[in-house]
Steps between C-alpha positions, in 0.01 A plus 500: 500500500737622737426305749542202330880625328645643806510230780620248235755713319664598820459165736699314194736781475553488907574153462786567283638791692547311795758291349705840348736657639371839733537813303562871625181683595619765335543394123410636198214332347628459101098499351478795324153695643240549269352803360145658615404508200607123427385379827151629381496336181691164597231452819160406300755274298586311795141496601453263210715235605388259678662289781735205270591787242579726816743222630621347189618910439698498786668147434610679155608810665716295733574255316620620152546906553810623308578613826321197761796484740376875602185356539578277838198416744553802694504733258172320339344510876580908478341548208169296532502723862577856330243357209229427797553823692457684134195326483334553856614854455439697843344140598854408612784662502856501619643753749784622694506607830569846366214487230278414776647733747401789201163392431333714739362852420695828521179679563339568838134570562394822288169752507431825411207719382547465089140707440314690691234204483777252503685338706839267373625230710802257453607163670899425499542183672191426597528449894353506860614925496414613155134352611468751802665781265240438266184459802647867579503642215139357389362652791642820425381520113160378594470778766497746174193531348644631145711161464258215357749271347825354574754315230676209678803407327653148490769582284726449778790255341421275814452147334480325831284608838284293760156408349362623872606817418265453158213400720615834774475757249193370251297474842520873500301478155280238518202370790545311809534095462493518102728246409797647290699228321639196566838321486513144303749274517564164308399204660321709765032465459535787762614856413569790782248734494530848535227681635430911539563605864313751696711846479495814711589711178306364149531729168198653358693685243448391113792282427741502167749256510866544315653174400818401276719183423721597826155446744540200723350255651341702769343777227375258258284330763400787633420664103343176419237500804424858507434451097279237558270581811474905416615549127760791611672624161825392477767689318840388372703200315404122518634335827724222468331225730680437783226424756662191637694349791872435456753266701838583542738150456857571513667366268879405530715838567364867448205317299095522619259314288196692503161309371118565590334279723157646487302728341246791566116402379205766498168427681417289160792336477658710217899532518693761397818325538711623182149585325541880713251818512380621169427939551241664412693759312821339376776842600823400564740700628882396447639336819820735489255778543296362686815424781632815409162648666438315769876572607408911452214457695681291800761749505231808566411658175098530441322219326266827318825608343479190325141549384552833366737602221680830522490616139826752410402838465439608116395814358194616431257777458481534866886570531499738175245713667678565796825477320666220668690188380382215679783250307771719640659374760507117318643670198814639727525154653597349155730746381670448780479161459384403848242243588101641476211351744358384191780309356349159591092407463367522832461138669090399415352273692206404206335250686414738761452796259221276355320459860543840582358597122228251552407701778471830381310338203227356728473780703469786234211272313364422794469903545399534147177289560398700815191737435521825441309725721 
């Protein structure tokens, strides 16, 4: 239905512009900006309409609006674009060069040894060096016989990275020649194929995946193959579905239309374009925490100190024995009303908690069902 509204409304409302006089980039559109919560309930109203009612709408609007001489072609052409960008959502959408300059990740390539049968690893931007970073530290944790499983987090806010960089790191995880996914584009009977490439280092850890609605294009392929040729548990939020291609248009000054151009397909054909990754254990942890973490971590602090809580000392039976008071020293800290270390909740990573819980889980069953001698 779109298609059908969108080149009409705005060809005829083109035509009329032409013949107006230019107005400042820079004005103030006068349509007041719906709601949320009306956009919601006013979009499967529209959906009714079909494509007379949709114009003859528009004729009133312009035509007999208390208000029509607000309503001028270019304001109409505005709004049918801000109406189809709503629409498309992350699809298209309109950029500055700053916006686009910010997109990229604050976060660098990240690993450490959560568990001591686990090993965490983190992509920032996804590049050429965070691959090597993470080829060294694989061969490192793999060289340790007590580590059998390794969390690889695509949490990374990093909505944009090279699809070869997709194919790069799943070849570490999968065969030889296995074909990986495929990009389809309109018009086009012949996707790209990406195939699994021979690699000097390949992981033969256990694999949990963390995902959220910040994971890009780059994770969700990579969460959606892994998923579907070895069933790794994946732990996290619902992705948002942004395993497409985008081109950059620029649009008159300090404005970048940004629209997909092709999309990411599975070996079946399945897309995941704004459809995402579904986890296995729905945990979401809040992204100011979740930034707040991954900036303590970058800056040197421990990522265990984040898996264990430091409860504040209370008394107990223990202390009255030896005649101790365990709560003293927080105690003085108030009445001198200075801060405490346990002012504010410690920063909880609860998607990783759950792996790392998971974990101990398996392994203490697991022990539980050995034989007693």
């Amino acid at each position: 239905m779109i298609r059908g509204l969108v080149p009409t409304l705005l060809c005829s409302a083109t035509l009329v512009v032409a013949q107006e006089k230019p107005q400042p980039a820079a004005a103030v559109s006068k349509v007041v900006t719906a709601s949320p919560s009306l956009a919601s309930s006013l979009a499967p109203l529209v959906d009714t309409l079909d494509q007379a009612a949709l114009q003859e709408a528009f004729r009133l609007l312009t035509s007999d609006y208390i208000q029509e001489k607000d309503l001028d072609p270019l304001e109409v052409n505005r709004a049918a674009l801000q109406g189809l960008l709503e629409r498309l959502d992350f699809g298209a959408m309109l950029l500055t060069e700053k916006t686009r300059a910010e997109s990229d990740s604050p976060f660098g390539f990240h690993h450490a040894r959560a568990h001591d049968a686990l090993a965490y690893m983190r992509f920032g931007r996804y590049t050429e060096e965070e691959i090597a970073e993470f080829d060294a530290a694989l061969e490192a944790y793999q060289a340790e016989k007590a580590i059998t499983h390794l969390v690889l987090d695509l949490r990374s806010p990093q909505a944009q990275a090279e699809f070869s960089i997709a194919s790069r790191i799943l070849s570490r995880f999968r065969p030889p020649n296995e074909l990986l996914f495929k990009i389809r584009r309109p018009g086009n009977d012949r996707p790209t194929l990406f195939v699994s490439t021979p690699e000097a280092e390949s992981c033969r850890l256990e694999t949990i995946l963390l995902v959220d609605r910040e994971t890009g294009n780059v994770g969700e392929i990579i969460a959606a193959v892994l998923k579907r040729q070895s069933g790794c548990l994946i732990i996290g939020e619902k992705t948002p579905g942004l395993a497409v291609e985008y081109r950059d248009v620029p649009l008159g000054e300090d404005r970048i239309l940004r629209y997909a151009i092709a999309e990411v397909v599975l070996e079946d054909d399945s897309s995941i374009f704004r459809t995402g990754i579904q986890p296995d254990l729905l945990t979401p942890t809040p992204i100011k925490i979740k930034t707040d973490l991954f900036r303590a971590v970058d800056g040197g602090k421990p990522l265990a100190d984040f898996l264990v809580q430091k409860e504040r000392p209370r008394m107990n039976e223990a202390a009255l024995v030896a005649g101790t008071d365990p709560e003293i020293d927080y105690y003085l800290l108030l009445s001198q009303n200075k801060p405490t270390p346990w002012d504010r909740p410690p920063l909880q990573d609860r998607a990783l908690q759950q792996a790392v819980d998971l974990l101990d889980t398996t392994r203490f069953l697991g022990s539980k069902q050995k034989p007693r001698r």
